[in-house]
ROKE-590974 format. One line per 10 residues: for each residue z, x negated, y of C-alpha. Coordinates in nm, 3 decimals, always signed. Each point is the difference from the previous one (the first is absolute). Example, Ala and Ser with C-alpha at 12.3 -4.5 7.8 and 13.67 -1.06 7.14 Angstrom:
BEGIN
+0.780 -1.230 -0.450 | -0.066 -0.137 +0.344
This chain:
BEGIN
+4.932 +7.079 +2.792 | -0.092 -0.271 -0.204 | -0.301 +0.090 -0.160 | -0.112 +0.114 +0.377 | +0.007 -0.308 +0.103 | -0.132 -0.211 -0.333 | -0.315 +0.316 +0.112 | +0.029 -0.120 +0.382 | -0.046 -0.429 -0.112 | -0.275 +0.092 -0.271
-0.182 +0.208 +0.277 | +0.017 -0.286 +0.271 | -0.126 -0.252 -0.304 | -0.290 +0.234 -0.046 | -0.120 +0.022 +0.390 | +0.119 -0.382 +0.011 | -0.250 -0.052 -0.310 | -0.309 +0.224 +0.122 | -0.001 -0.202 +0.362 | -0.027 -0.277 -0.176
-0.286 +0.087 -0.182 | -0.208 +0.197 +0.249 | +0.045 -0.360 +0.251 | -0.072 -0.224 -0.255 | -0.406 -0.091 -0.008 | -0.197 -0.038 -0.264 | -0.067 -0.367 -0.055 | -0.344 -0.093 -0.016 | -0.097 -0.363 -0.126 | -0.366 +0.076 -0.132
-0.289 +0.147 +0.302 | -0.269 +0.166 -0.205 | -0.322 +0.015 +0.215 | -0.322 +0.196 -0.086 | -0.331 -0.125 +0.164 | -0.351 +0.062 -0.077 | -0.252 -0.261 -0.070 | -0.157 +0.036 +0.357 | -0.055 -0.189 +0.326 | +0.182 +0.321 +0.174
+0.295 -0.155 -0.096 | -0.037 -0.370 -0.024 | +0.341 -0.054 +0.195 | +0.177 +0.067 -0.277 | -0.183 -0.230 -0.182 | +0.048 -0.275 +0.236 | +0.381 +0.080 +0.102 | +0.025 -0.050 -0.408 | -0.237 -0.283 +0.017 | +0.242 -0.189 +0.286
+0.287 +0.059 -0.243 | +0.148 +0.241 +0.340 | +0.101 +0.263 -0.199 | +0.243 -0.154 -0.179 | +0.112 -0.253 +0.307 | +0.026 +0.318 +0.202 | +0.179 +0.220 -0.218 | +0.240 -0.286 -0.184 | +0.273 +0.042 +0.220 | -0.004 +0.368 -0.050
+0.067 -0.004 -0.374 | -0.349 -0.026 -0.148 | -0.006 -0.230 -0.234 | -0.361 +0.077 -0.144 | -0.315 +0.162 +0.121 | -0.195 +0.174 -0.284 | -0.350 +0.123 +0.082 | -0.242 +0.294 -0.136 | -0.381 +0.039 +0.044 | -0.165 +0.341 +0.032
-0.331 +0.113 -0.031 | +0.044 +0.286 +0.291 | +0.276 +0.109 +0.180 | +0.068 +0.323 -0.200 | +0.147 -0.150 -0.317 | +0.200 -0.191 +0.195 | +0.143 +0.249 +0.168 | +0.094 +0.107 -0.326 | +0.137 -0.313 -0.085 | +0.211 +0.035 +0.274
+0.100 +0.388 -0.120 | +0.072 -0.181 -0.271 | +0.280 -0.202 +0.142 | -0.232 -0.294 -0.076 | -0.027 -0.137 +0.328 | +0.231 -0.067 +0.304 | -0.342 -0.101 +0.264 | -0.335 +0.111 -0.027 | -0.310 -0.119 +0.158 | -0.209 +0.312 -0.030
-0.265 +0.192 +0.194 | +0.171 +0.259 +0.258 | -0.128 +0.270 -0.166 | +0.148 +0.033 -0.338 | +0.360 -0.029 +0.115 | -0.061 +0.365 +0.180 | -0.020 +0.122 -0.357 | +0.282 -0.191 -0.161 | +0.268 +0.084 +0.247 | -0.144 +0.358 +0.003
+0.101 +0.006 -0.375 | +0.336 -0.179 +0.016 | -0.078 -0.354 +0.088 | +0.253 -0.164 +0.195 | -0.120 -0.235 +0.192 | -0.120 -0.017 +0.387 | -0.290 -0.238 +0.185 | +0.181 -0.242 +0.177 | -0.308 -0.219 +0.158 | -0.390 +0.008 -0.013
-0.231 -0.231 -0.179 | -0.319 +0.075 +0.108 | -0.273 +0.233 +0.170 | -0.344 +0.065 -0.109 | -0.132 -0.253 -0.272 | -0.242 +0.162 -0.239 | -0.326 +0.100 -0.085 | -0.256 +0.244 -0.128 | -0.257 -0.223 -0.195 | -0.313 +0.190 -0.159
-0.252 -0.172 -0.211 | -0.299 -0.171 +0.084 | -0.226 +0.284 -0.137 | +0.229 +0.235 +0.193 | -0.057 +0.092 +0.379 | +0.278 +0.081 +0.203 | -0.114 +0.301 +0.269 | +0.359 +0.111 +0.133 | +0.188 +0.177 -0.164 | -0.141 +0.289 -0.137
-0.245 -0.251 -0.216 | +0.272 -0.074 -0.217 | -0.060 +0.375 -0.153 | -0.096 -0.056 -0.382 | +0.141 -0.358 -0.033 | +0.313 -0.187 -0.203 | +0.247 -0.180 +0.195 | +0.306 -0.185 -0.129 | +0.287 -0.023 +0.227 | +0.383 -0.017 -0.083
+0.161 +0.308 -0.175 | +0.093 +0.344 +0.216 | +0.249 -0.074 +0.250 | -0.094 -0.329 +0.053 | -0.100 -0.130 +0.401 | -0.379 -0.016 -0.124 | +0.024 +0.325 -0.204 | +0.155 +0.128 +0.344 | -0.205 -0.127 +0.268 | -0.337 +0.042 -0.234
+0.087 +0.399 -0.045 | +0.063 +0.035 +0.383 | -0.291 -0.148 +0.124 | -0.237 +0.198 -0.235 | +0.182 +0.367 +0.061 | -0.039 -0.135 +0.412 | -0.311 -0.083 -0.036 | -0.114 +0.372 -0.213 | -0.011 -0.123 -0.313 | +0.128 +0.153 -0.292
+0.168 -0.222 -0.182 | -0.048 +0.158 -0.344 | -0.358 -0.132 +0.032 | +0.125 -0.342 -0.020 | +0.096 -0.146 -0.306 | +0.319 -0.206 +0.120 | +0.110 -0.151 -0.334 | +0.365 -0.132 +0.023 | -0.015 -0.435 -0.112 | +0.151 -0.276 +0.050
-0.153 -0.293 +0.206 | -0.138 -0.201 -0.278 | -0.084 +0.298 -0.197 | -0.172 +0.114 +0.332 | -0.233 -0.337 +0.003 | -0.039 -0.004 -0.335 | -0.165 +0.349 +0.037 | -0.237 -0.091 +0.289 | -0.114 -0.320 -0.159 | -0.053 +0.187 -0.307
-0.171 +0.326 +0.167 | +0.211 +0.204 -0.113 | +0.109 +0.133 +0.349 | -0.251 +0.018 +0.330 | +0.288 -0.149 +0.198 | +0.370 -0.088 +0.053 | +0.245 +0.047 +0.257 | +0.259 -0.281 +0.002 | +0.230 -0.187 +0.165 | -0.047 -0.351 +0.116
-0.102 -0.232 -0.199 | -0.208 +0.182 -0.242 | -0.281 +0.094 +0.228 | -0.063 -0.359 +0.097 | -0.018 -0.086 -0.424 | -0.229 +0.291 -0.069 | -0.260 -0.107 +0.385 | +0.025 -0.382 -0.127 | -0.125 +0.057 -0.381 | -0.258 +0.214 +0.166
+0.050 +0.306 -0.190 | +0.082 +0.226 +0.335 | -0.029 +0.020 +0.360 | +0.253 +0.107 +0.258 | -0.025 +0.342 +0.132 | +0.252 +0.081 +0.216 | +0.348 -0.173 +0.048 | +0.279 +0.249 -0.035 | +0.101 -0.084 +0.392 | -0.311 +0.199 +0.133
+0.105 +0.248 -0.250 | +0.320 +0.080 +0.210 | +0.106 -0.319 +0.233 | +0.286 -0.170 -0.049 | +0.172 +0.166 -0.271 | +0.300 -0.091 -0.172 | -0.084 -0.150 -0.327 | +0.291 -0.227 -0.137 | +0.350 +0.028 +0.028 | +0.377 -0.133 -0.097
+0.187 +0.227 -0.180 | +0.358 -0.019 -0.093 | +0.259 +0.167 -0.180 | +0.229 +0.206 +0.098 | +0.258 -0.137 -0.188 | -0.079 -0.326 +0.132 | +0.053 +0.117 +0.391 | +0.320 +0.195 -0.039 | +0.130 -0.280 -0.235 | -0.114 -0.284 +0.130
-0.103 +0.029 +0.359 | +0.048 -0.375 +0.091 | -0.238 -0.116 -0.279 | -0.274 +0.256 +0.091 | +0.032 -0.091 +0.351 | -0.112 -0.428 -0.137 | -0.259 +0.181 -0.255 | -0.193 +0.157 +0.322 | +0.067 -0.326 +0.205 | -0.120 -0.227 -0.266
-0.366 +0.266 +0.014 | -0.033 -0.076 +0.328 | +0.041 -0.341 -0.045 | -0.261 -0.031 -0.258 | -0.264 +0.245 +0.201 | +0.004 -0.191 +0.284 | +0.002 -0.345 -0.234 | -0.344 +0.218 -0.140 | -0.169 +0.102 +0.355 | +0.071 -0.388 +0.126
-0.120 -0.112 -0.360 | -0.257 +0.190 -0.126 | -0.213 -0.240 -0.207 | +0.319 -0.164 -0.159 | +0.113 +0.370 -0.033 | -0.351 +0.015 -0.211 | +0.047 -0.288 -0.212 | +0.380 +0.124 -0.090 | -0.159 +0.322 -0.095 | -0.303 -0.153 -0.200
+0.283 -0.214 -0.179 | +0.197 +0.278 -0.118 | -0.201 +0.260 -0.135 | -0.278 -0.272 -0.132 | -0.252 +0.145 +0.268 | -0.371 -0.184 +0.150 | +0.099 -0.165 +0.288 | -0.296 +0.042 +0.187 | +0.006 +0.327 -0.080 | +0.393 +0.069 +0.129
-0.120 -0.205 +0.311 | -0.284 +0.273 +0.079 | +0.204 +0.286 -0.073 | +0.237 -0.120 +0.261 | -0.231 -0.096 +0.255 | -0.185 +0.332 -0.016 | +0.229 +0.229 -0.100 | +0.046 +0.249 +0.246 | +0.388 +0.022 -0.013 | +0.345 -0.145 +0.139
+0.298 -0.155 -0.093 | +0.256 +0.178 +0.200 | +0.404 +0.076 -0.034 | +0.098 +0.241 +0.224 | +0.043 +0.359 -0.148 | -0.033 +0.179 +0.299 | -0.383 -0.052 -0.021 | -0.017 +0.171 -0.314 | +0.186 +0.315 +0.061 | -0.277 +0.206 +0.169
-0.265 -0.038 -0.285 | +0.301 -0.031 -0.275 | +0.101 +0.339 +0.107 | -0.385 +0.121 -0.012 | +0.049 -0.108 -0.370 | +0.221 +0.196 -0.046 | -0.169 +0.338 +0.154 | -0.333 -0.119 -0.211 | +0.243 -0.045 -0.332 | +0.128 +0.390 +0.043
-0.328 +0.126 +0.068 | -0.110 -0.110 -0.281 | +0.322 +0.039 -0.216 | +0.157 -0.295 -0.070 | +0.282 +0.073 +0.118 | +0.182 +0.327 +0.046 | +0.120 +0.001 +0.399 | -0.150 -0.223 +0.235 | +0.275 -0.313 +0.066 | +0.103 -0.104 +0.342
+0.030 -0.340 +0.176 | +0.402 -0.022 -0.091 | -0.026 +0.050 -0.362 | -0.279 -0.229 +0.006 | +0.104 -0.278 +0.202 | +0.318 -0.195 +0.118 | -0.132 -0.236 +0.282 | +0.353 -0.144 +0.111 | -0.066 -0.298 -0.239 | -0.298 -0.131 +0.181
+0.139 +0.081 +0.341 | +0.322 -0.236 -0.037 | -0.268 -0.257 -0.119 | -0.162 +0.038 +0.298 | +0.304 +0.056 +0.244
């Protein structure tokens, strides 16, 4: 009888132990945010800028904000893979492909639509689409928005894609190569073009919105870890976004000189990009989901990903609706 019952108190310690563990949450003092050196996503730049992130997210725990540049959104997707990052600035597209290899994470709000642009060189005319057969164009790696978008519209438009040379770069890889000659064009994101037009050494062609109209280009991604753990804090993290994208739309020039600032940019030539960029700074994910889920048909056409992903395992739009609400 005695040892039944030393069993039966040992047992309840057990259960007693395990509840407390699987209610305590993971305590998170240190946000690490990946952006991309891009005016897609100057909000983040200015919500760090303002000092909001840390204001906002203080009284949740966070003690410091720690950020990490990327040249294109896949590596940081990898990053995040990684366990590198908690938030990610980062083109819609390569997401798809991280959570369709394990990635836990979901899109919680929208950045912005549209935004860049198919530059060929001077010596180069631009005919539609089918012109481009025989030339070199750098755009961000496979599974990338541009990668994305730039495939689609050529395979719409009857042209086999295997007769352009799309060469995977970086953006300043990507200007480097047009200034050089090395490449007869780029297709990049905002606000490359506008260096490559303003040097002289190309001319726009075709900005990616005519290409397909208002597509989803960047997004906000978070961890999964992050929303079941710390729901409250993501909830600030997509209020504090909204904040700092409307701060951007009301304050665009300012919003220029903040991004010129940090990544040691021309001004005049930020200023351009934003006044004749073809994009927007938006927030709400809804937008998004349409061509975000076209994405994701294009990425298992062409095999990036192994089943084609659906609009709950990509997104989790509660967030931005209790903003709203």
């Amino acid at each position: 009888m005695r040892s039944q019952i030393i069993i039966a108190v040992v047992a309840l310690a057990v259960v007693a132990t395990l509840g407390c563990i699987s209610e305590k949450k993971a305590e998170v003092t240190t946000l690490n945010i990946g952006y991309q050196p891009s005016t897609h996503q100057i909000a983040e730049m200015v919500a760090m800028e303002k000092g909001w992130w840390l204001e906002d997210l203080k009284p949740f725990g966070i003690t410091e904000i720690k950020e990490f540049e990327f040249p294109s959104g896949p590596p940081e997707m990898q990053a995040m893979l990684a366990g590198s990052l908690d938030v990610a600035y980062v083109g819609t597209a390569p997401p798809i492909s991280a959570i369709a290899s394990g990635l836990d994470a979901k899109i919680v709000a929208a950045v912005n639509t549209n935004g860049s642009d198919l530059v060929l060189r001077p010596d180069k005319a631009y005919l539609g689409p089918s012109s481009l057969e025989g030339m070199s164009i750098g755009t961000f790696p496979p599974g990338s928005i541009q990668d994305t978008v730039m495939k689609k519209w050529l395979q719409e438009n009857g042209v086999d894609i295997d007769k352009v040379r799309i060469l995977p770069m970086g953006p300043g890889d990507a200007v480097t190569a047009i200034s050089a000659g090395k490449v007869d064009g780029v297709f990049l994101p905002a606000p490359s073009p506008s260096i490559v037009i303003l040097e002289g050494k190309g001319q726009e062609a075709l900005p990616s919105g005519q290409m397909w109209p208002n597509h989803a280009c960047c997004s906000l991604v978070v961890s999964g870890r992050l929303i079941r753990d710390n729901p409250e804090l993501v909830a600030q993290i997509v209020k504090t976004h909204l904040k700092a994208t409307e701060y951007v739309n009301s304050h665009p020039e300012e919003a220029a000189e903040i991004y010129a600032n940090r990544t040691k940019q021309d001004l005049k030539t930020v200023m351009h990009s934003v006044k004749n960029w073809d994009g927007e700074w938006v927030s709400d994910p809804h937008i998004q989901i349409p061509s975000t889920l076209e994405y994701a048909k294009v990425d298992y056409q062409m095999n990036y990903t192994q089943k084609e992903l659906s609009e709950e395992e990509l997104f989790d739009t509660s967030f931005f609706d209790r903003a709203k609400a």
